[in-house]
matplotlib code that plots the C-alpha trace (Angstrom):
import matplotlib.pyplot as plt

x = [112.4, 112.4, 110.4, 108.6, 106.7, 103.2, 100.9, 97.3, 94.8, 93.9, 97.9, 98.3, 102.2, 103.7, 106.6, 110.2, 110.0, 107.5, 110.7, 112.9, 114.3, 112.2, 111.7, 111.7, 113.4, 110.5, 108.0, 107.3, 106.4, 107.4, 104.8, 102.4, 103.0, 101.2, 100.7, 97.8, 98.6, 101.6, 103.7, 107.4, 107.6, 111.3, 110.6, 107.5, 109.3, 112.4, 110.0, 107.5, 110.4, 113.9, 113.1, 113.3, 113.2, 111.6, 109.4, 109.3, 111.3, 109.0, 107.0, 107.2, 103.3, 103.6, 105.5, 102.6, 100.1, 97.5, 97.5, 97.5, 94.3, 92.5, 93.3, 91.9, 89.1, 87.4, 84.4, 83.9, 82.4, 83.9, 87.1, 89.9, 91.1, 94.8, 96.0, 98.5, 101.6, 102.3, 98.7, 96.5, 94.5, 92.7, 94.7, 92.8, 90.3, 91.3, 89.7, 88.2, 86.8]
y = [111.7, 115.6, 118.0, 118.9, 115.3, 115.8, 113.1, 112.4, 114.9, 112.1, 112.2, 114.2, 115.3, 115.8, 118.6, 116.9, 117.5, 114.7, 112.5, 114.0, 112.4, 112.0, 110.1, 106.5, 107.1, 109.2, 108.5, 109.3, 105.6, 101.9, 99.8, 98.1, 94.6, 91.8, 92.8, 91.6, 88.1, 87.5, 89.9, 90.5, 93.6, 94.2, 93.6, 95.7, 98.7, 99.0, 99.7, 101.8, 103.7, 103.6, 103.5, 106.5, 104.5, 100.9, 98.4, 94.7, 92.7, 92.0, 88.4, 89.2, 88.8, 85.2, 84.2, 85.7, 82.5, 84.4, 86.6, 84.6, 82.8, 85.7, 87.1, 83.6, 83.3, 87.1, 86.5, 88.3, 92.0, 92.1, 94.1, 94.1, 96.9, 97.7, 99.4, 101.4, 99.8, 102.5, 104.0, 101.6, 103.8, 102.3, 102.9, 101.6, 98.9, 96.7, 95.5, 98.4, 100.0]
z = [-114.2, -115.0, -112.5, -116.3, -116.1, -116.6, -114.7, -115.1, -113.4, -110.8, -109.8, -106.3, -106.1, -103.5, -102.2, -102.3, -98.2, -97.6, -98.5, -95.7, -92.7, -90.1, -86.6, -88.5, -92.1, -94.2, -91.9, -88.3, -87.4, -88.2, -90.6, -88.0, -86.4, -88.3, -91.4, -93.7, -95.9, -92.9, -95.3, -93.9, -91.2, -92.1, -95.5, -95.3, -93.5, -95.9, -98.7, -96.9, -94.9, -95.9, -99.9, -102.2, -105.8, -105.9, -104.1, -103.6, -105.9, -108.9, -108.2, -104.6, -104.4, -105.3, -102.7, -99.9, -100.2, -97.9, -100.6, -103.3, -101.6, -100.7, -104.2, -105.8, -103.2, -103.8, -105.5, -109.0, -108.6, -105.3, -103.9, -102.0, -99.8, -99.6, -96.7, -95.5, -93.5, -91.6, -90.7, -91.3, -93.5, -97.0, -99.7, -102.9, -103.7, -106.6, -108.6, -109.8, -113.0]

ax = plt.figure().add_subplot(projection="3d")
ax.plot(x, y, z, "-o")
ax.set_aspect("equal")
plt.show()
């Protein structure tokens, strides 16, 4: 992608130095021990922290059947808050709009 892409207003981007080495690949900490839906901590941490181009393998959400359940059991009109694996922190709610 060329450094002329233009992104939606909503998009926050970021200096190329948030990508740099740090204490555990691009981030200062490992993802967090027991992750939500029993999702894989070494699978987890490779994406979150040793990963500069893709994510999971596409599909990879069906094979997480706490997910899948918790996606299936989420009443219509409600959410579901997706966290951060490294802090914790809410990242988006989904469904939404």
């Amino acid at each position: 992608m060329s450094s002329a892409q233009k992104y939606p207003a909503r998009a926050v981007m970021g200096p190329e130095s948030i990508m740099s080495k740090k204490a555990h690949g691009t981030s200062a900490t490992p993802v967090q021990e027991n992750l939500r839906w029993k999702v894989d901590q070494e699978v987890a941490d490779r994406i979150c922290n040793f990963n500069r181009h893709y994510a999971e393998y596409s599909g990879y959400f069906k094979t997480v059947p706490e997910f899948l359940n918790e996606t299936n059991d989420t009443p219509a009109g409600k959410e579901i808050t997706f966290y951060d694996s490294n802090t914790g922190k809410p990242l988006f709610y989904a469904p939404r709009g």
